[in-house]
C-alpha positions, 0 to 999 in steps of 0.5 A, a space after each residue: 632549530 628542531 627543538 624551535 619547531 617542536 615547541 612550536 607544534 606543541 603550543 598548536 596542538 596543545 591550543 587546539 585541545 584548549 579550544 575544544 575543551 572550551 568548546 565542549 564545556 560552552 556547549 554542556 553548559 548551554 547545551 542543558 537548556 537547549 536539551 530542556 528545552 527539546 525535552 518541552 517540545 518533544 512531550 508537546 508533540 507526543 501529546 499532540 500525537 495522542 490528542 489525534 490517536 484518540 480522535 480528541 481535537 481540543 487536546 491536540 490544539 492544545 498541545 499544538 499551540 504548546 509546542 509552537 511556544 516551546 519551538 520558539 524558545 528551543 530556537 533561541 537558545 540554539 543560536 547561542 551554539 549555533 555559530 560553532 557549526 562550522 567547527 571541524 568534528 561536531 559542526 556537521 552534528 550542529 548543522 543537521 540539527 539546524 536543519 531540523 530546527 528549520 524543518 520545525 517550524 513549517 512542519 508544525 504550521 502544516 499540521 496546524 492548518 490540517 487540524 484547522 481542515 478537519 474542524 468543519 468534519 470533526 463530528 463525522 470524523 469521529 472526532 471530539 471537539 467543543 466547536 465544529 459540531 454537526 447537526 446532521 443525523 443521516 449517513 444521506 446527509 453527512 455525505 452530501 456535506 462532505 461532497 459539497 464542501 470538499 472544494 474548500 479544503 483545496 486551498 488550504 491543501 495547497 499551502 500544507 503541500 508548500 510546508 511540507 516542501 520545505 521540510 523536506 528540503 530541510 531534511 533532505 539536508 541532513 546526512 545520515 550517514 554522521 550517524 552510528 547505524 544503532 544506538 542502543 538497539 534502536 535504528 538511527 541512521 534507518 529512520 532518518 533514511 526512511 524519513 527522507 524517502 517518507 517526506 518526498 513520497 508525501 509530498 507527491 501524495 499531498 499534490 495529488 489530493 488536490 485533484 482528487 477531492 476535485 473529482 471525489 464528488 463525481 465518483 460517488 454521483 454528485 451532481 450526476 449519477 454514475 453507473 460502475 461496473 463492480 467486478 469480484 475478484 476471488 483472491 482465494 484462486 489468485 491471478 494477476 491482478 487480485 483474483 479469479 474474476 468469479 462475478 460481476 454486479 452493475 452499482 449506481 451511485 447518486 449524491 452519495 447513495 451507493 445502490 447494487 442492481 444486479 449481480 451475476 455468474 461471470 461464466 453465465 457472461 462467458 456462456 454469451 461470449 461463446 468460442 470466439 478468441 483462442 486462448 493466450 500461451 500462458 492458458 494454453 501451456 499451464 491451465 488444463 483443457 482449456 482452448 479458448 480465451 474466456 472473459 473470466 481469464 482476461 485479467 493475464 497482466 499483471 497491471 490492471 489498467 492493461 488487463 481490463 484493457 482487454 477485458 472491458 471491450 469483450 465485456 461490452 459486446 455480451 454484457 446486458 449493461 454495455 457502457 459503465 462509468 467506470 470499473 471497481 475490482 474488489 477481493 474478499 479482505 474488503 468484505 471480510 474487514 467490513 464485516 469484522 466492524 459491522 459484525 454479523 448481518 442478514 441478507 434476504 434469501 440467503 442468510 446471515 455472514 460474518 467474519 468469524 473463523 469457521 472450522 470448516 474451512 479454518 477462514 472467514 464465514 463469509 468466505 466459507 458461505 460464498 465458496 459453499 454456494 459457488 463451487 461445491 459439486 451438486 446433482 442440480 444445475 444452479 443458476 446464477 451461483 454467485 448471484 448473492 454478491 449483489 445482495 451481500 454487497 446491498 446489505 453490508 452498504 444498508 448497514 454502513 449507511 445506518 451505523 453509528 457516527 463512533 464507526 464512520 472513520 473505521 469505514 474511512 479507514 477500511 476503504 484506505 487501507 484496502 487501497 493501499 493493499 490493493 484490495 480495491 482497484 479502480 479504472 476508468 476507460 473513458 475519463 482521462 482525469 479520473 484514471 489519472 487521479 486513481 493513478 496519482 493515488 497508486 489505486 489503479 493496479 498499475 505496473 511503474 516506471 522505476 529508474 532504479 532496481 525493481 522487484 515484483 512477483 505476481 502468481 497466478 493460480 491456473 488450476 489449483 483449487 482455492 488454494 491460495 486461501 492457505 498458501 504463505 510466502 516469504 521472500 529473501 533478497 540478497 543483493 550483491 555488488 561487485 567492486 566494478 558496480 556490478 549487481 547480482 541478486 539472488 531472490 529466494 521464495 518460499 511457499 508453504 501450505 500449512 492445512 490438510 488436503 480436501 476432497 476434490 472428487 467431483 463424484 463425492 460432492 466435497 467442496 474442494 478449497 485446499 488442493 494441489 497449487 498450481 503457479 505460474 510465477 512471474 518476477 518482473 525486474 528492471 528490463 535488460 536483466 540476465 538470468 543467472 539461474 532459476 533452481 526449483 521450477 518445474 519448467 525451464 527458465 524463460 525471460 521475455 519483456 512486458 511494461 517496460 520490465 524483463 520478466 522471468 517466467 516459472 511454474 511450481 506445485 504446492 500440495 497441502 501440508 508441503 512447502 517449496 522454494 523458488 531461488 532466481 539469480 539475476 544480474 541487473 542491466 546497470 551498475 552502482 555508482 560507488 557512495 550512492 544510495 543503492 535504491 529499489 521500488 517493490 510493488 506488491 500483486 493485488 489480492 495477494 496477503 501481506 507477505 514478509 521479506 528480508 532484503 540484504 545488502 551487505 551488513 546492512 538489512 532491513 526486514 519487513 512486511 509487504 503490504 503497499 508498494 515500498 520504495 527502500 534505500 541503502 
């Protein structure tokens, strides 16, 4: 009977190898055509990729309509094996491969329809195509196209945001956990996290485009003009949202003509301001002999929107210009990147500025120009100090406006990126539907609303020269979790300062650029946190809650050729549920460079460079 019952188990587990070397061999045998086949659509979509990277509109077409032939046939050659996916061992591969496929064919449907959107602007967009074209010379006339015509891109805007729906339903589908962490030293199971987290921001981001080309018009005064008030944010002095407010210019717009009408020192404002409001704890504690609460100080808030909250009806009360359309921040990486395609340009009355390195400040001229100008000690009183941003800002527009068509996408691309690095913030006090756009588009220095870990570190420079000109960073995450779910995080940052001290003696008339740092740190983490410790700060660890997050309060001096560290330990106020991805939304502080960070979650790490708001995953 026992031997019955061996030969019984034998004959099974002998006929379950038999089945799956069958199943092998059917699957290396179909397998080579299907592997063709992927091979043909991978090199169509890379040339395709190409044919955009070089701005060429007919390879990319071409190429397009290449890969759709070769989709067609990878798709029918895949249900020859198809069928096995619901074989125990390899049927998870072959489902994930099948979702792939599904995610394909409206993924290339929504790349053609967008190439189909750009046709009509190829020329403007610096884009090489047979059809498509524009007879149209002048920057005036280009923009006051694209104004007018930007509506009838909304409707094919909405059918792209359907496709890329579905591909990422289909992607969502697939587990990266099945996949080994590397192969070959390549990142896998990464990447397709990563591309999860991408197309589910996509989507978010293609929903929202919608309503900004509605209002795009608007903002650049088409049909109505429309007045902004243009604030200069010094990031070489950094504070909470980008900058030391230094300057301030009045811009109008009208169909797409930027025109600068004044600008001015934001102390000679504040000398109209007067003594009016006491100065804020923070002011008080961390930025000497200073007992009153300035309009150049109102930007204490780490999210823009609550600063200029305050800022703004202060402003109104002693600006010669009372009521703006909205307001525009910029820092000195807008001009810096402007200039580095432009080259050197002229300003009447006050010179010639570039984004060449100087040896008298190991910085941009421009910087170096402006900072001369404003800040070095004189026997004079100087009016108006920062009176050439309105200039400089008039000419680089002349030069932009005037530049070839080969250039306009590199402006395109300027403007985008310094968005996207928080370079260039918006905010509209009395226009509900535009400040949600700028919100939706992640252009408005907004703090959000996370459900999950949270991580954001603003300095703001009380004092410290412009320091911040110099200053590096970098930031070390490790994250903890107990087998009970608890999360302890130990953030470790450091701050260095490479160049060699200036003279800061007002008596001498140096110009004082690299001083001692003086840094009021704030790190915002998820509201309900527990400090554990904070080692390095030169003040007792102090908590307190601000925009929905708990923040943790510190203070540090940096002095030229020195570096420091700031370790915070905190637990978070929630567990993590075991199998979950463990999830986190770093914002990164406007004006500030693009820092590198390593996060560390057990064996698993990811390094990277800070220069967007980043959603990460585990």
């Amino acid at each position: 009977m026992v031997n019955f019952k061996f030969k019984k188990l034998k004959f099974v587990f002998l006929g379950i190898i038999g089945f799956y070397l069958i199943v092998i061999v059917y699957i290396l045998v179909i397998g080579l055509s299907v592997k063709a086949s992927a091979s043909s659509l991978a090199s169509s979509l890379k040339n395709a990729g190409n044919g955009l990277q070089t701005k060429n509109l007919d390879q990319t077409e071409t190429s397009l309509t290449t890969a759709q032939a070769d989709l067609q046939t990878l798709e029918s050659r895949f249900k020859f094996i198809s069928f096995l996916r619901f074989v125990p061992l390899i049927g998870g591969y072959l489902s994930d491969a099948k979702y792939g496929l599904e995610a394909a064919r409206p993924g290339l449907e929504a790349v053609n329809l967008m190439v189909e959107s750009i046709k009509p602007y190829a020329d403007i967009l610096g884009f090489s195509a047979k059809e498509g074209t524009l007879n149209i010379q002048s920057a005036e006339e280009k923009i006051i196209f694209i104004l007018q015509t930007l509506d009838k891109i909304s409707p094919q805007l909405e059918t792209i945001g359907q496709k890329i729906i579905s591909v990422e339903t289909s992607v969502a589908k697939i587990k990266p956990n099945h996949y080994p962490k590397t192969i070959k030293g390549k990142p896998i199971r990464q990447q397709l996290v990563n591309l999860q987290i991408g197309l589910a921001g996509s989507k978010e981001t293609l929903a929202n485009i919608k309503p900004l080309l509605a209002l795009l018009p608007k903002l650049l005064g088409e049909p109505d003009a429309q007045k902004y008030l243009l604030l200069f944010q010094n990031d070489a002095e950094l504070r909470s949202t980008g900058g030391f407010m230094t300057a301030y210019a009045i811009l109008d717009t009208f169909k797409g003509k930027i025109t600068p009408q004044f600008s001015l020192d934001m102390y000679e404002l504040d000398s109209r301001f007067g003594n009016r409001l006491p100065a804020p704890e923070p002011i008080k504690r961390f930025l000497p002999l200073v007992y009153n609460w300035h309009l150049r100080d109102m930007n204490l808030s780490p999210d823009f929107k609550a600063s200029m909250d305050i800022f703004y009806p202060n402003y109104k009360e002693v600006a010669p210009i009372k009521d703006v359309n909205g307001i525009i921040a910029i820092d000195t990486d807008l001009l810096v990147d402007l200039l580095n395609v432009l080259g050197e340009i002229g300003v009447a009355d006050w010179g010639n500025y570039s984004a060449k390195i100087v040896p008298e400040c190991n910085c941009p001229q421009v910087v170096y120009k402006m900072e001369d100008f404003a800040t070095r000690p004189t026997y004079y009183i100087k009016d108006n100090r920062k009176g050439m941003i309105g200039p400089l800002m008039h000419s680089i527009l002349l030069n932009v406006m005037n530049s070839p068509k080969k250039l306009w996408p590199k402006f395109m691309e300027i403007g985008l990126e310094n968005i996207k690095e928080k370079h260039l913030l918006f905010y509209f006090p009395d226009d509900p539907a535009m400040q949600q756009v700028a919100e939706a588009f992640n252009a408005s220095g907004r703090i959000k609303d996370y459900s999950g870990d949270y991580f954001h570190l603003n300095d703001t420079n009380f004092g410290g020269a412009k320091s911040n000109l110099y200053v590096e960073q970098t930031v070390d995450q490790k994250i903890e979790i107990s087998p009970d779910g608890k999360i302890t995080k130990t953030v470790t940052i450091e701050y260095k300062n490479p160049e060699p001290p200036d003279d800061c003696n007002l008596e001498s008339g140096g110009l004082c650029l690299n001083g001692i740092l003086r840094d009021w740190v704030r790190l915002y983490v998820p509201e309900g946190s527990q400090v554990v410790e904070v080692l390095g700060s030169d003040i007792d660890p102090k908590t307190d809650k601000d925009l929905g997050k708990t923040y943790i309060e510190a203070f540090i001096e940096v002095r030229p050729q020195s570096k420091t560290k700031l370790i915070f330990k905190y637990q978070l106020p929630f567990k993590h549920a075991s199998g979950q991805p463990y999830k986190m939304l770093i914002q990164k502080q406007p004006g500030t460079k693009n820092v590198p960070y390593v996060v560390t979650l057990g064996n698993n790490q990811q390094e990277f460079v800070l220069d967007a708001d980043k959603e990460i995953s585990f």
